[in-house]
C-alpha positions in Angstrom: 2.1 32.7 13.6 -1.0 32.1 11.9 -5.0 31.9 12.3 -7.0 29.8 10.0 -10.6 31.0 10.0 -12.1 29.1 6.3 -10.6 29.7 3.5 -8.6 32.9 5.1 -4.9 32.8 7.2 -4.2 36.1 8.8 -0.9 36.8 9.4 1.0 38.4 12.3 0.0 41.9 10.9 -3.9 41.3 10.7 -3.7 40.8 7.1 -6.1 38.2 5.4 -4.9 36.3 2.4 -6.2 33.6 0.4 -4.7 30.0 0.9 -2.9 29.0 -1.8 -4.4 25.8 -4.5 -1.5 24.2 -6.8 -2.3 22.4 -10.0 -0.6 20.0 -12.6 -1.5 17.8 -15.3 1.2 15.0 -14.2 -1.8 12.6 -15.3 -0.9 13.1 -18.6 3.2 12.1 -17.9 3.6 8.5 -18.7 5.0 8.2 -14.7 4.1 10.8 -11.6 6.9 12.7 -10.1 7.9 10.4 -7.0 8.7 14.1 -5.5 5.4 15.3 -5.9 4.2 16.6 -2.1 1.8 15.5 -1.3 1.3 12.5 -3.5 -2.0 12.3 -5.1 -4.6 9.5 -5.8 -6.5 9.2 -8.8 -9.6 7.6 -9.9 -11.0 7.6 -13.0 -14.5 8.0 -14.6 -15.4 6.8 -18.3 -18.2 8.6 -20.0 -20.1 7.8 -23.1 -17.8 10.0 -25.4 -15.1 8.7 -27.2 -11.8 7.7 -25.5 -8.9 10.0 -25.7 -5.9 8.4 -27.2 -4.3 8.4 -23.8 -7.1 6.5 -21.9 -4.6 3.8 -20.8 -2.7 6.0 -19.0 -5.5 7.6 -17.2 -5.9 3.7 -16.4 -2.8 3.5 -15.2 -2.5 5.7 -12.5 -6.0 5.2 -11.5 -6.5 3.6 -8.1 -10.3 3.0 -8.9 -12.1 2.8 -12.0 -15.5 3.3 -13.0 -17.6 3.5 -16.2 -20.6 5.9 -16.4 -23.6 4.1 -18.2 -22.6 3.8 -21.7 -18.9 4.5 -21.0 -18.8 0.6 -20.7 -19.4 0.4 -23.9 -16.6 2.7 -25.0 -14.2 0.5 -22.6 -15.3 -2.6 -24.3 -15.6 -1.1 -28.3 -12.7 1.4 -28.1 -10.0 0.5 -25.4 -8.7 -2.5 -28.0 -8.8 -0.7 -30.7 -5.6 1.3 -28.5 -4.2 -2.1 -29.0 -4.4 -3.1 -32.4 -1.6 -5.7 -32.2 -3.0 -7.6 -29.3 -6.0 -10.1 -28.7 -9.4 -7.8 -28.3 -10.7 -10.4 -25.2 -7.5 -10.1 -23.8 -7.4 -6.0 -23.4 -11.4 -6.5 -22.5 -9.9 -8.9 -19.3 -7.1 -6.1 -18.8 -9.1 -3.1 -18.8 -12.1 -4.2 -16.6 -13.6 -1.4 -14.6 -14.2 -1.8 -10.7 -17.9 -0.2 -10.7 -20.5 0.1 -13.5 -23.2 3.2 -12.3 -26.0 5.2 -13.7 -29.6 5.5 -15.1 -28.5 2.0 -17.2 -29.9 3.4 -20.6 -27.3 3.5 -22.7 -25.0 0.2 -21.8 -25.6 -2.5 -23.8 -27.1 -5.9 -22.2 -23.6 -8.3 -23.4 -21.7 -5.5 -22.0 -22.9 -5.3 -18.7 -23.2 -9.2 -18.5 -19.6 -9.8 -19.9 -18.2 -7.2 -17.3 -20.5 -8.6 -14.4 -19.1 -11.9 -15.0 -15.5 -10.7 -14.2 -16.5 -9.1 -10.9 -17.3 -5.6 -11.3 -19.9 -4.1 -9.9 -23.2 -3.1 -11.2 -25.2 -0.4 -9.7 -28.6 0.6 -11.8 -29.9 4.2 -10.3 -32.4 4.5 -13.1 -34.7 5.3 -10.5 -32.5 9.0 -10.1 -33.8 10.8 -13.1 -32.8 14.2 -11.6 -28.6 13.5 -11.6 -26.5 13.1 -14.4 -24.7 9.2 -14.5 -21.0 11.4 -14.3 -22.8 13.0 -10.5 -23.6 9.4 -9.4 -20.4 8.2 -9.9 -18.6 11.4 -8.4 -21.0 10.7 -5.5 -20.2 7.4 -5.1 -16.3 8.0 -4.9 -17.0 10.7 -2.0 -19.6 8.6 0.1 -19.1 5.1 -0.6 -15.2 4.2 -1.0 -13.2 4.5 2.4 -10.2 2.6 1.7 -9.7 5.5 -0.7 -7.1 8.3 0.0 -9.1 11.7 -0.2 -7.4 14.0 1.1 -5.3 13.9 -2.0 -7.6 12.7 -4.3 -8.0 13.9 -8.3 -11.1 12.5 -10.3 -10.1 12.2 -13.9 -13.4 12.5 -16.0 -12.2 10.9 -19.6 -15.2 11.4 -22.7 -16.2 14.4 -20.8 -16.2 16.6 -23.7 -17.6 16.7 -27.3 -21.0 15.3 -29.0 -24.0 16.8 -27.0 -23.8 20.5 -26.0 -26.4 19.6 -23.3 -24.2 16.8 -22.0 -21.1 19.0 -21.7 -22.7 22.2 -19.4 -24.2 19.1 -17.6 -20.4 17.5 -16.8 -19.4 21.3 -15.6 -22.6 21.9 -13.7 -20.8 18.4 -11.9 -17.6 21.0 -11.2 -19.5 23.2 -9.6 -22.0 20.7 -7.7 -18.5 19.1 -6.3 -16.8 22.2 -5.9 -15.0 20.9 -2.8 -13.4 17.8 -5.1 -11.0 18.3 -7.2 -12.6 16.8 -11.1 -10.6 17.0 -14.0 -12.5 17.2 -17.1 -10.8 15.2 -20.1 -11.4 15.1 -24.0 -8.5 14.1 -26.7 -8.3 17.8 -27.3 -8.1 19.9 -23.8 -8.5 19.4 -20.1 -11.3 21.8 -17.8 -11.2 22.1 -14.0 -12.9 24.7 -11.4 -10.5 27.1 -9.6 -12.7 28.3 -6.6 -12.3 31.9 -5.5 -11.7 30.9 -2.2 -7.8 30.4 -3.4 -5.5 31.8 -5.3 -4.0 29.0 -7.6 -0.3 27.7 -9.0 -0.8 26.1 -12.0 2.5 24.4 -13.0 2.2 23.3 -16.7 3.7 20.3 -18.3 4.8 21.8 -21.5 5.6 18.4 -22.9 2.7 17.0 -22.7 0.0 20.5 -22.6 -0.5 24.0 -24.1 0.1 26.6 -24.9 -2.9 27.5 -26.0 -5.7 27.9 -22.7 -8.6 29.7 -21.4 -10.3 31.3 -18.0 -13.7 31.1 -18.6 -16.2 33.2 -15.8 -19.3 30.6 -15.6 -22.5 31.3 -13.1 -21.6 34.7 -12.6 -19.0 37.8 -13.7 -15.6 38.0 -12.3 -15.3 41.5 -11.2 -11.9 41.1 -10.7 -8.8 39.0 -12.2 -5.5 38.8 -12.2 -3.0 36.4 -13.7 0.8 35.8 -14.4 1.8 33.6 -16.5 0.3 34.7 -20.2 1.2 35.6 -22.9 -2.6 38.4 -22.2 -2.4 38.9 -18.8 -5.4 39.9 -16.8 -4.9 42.6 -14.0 -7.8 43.4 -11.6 -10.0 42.4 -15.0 -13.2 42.1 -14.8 -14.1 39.0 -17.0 -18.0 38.0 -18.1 -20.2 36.8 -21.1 -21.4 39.8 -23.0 -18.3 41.5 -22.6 -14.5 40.2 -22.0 -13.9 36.6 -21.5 -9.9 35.2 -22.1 -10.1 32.2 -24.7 -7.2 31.6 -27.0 -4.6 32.8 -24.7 -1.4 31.5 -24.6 1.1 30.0 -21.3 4.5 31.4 -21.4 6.1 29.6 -19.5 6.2 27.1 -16.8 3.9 28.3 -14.2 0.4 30.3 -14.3 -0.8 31.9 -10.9 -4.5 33.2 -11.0 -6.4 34.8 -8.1 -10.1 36.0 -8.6 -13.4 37.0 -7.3 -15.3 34.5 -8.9 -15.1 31.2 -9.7 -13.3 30.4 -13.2 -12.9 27.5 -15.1 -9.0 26.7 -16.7 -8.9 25.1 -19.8 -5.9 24.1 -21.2 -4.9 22.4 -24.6 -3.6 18.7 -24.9 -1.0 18.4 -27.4 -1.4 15.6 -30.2 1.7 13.6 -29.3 
């Protein structure tokens, strides 16, 4: 028998232990397990960075689709250039997003009206000066979307990382603000997602598609205390921080990587150039 009290079960014996988180990049398979327990729903955010190579898959399995500001503008620029054999209007009319949101300062005006004119929807929030555009749209899936599945529910952030330093720590700040959501952060290169300390954490890798190259980065605060299997460097009860040991470059052996830890960490993982 078991007692849940948070984060915490406590076993027959009166011994607490964390509840366990499980993790895979299946988003990046061209189809989702149809074994997967429980079955996940995705939505997807498009920031104004350029489109990984595998955007239309992130499409794909999205149930909703939003474009952050000026992500519109990569939608409408970059998505047919994915296509280079097909008719650009026709990709634009394929690819149209469900929900345009932000501050409205970086999407161009024949954008906006082109996408409009299709149906999507348009929400200007210049007046909110004090969130980023990714944070309104992350708000906007929790609060305003109840015909989506959440108790399940992955955000895939694509264009989150590269060009402005500033904008990056501003997209993981959005982890942190959302801890209770699970956010994906996606560039062509690597994927980045917040493992809370109130778990310990399965990450299954899908070596086809990711690795092996990955990183637990210690962000906010030190780590007194992490351990890992899994890697090629191990961690054990290591205490992890900027200023003194943080684990970048390490390598995934195989096909699953546990971590438990005292602090929040952020995994990284590589995304191989397929």
């Amino acid at each position: 028998m078991t007692l849940t009290d948070g984060e915490l079960t406590v076993n027959a014996n009166g011994n607490a232990f964390m509840e366990l988180m499980t993790h895979s990049s299946s988003f990046l398979l061209p189809s989702t397990p149809t074994d997967s327990r429980p079955s996940l729903t995705y939505a997807l955010v498009v920031l104004n960075q350029r489109l990984p190579r595998f955007a239309p898959l992130l499409w794909q399995h999205a149930k909703l689709r939003l474009c952050a500001d000026g992500g519109a503008n990569r939608v409408y620029d970059e998505l047919p250039q994915l296509f280079p054999h097909e008719d650009p209007s026709d990709i634009r009319r394929r690819y149209k997003p469900d929900l345009i949101k932000g501050d409205m300062d970086s999407i161009r005006k024949e954008v906006m009206d082109f996408y409009a004119s299709l149906g999507t929807k348009v929400v200007d929030e210049s007046h909110d000066q004090d969130t980023t555009d990714l944070h309104k749209c992350v708000a906007y899936i929790r609060d305003c979307t109840p015909n989506l599945e959440k108790s399940n529910l992955r955000i895939l952030v694509a264009g989150a990382l590269g060009g402005r330093f500033d904008h990056e720590a501003g997209n993981i700040n959005v982890l942190y603000r959302f801890s209770d959501i699970r956010i994906i952060l996606l560039s062509d290169d690597c994927h980045i997602q917040l493992l809370p300390k109130t778990h310990r954490h399965d990450i299954y890798i899908q070596s086809s598609v990711e690795g092996p190259h990955c990183g637990l980065i210690p962000i906010g605060m030190p780590s007194g205390s992490t351990s890992t299997t899994g890697l090629q460097w191990d961690l054990d009860n290591t205490e992890t921080r900027f200023g003194g040991l943080v684990s970048t470059s390490n390598i995934v052996k195989g096909e699953k990587v546990t971590v438990r830890s005292d602090s929040d960490l952020l995994w990284t993982i590589s995304i191989k150039n397929q």
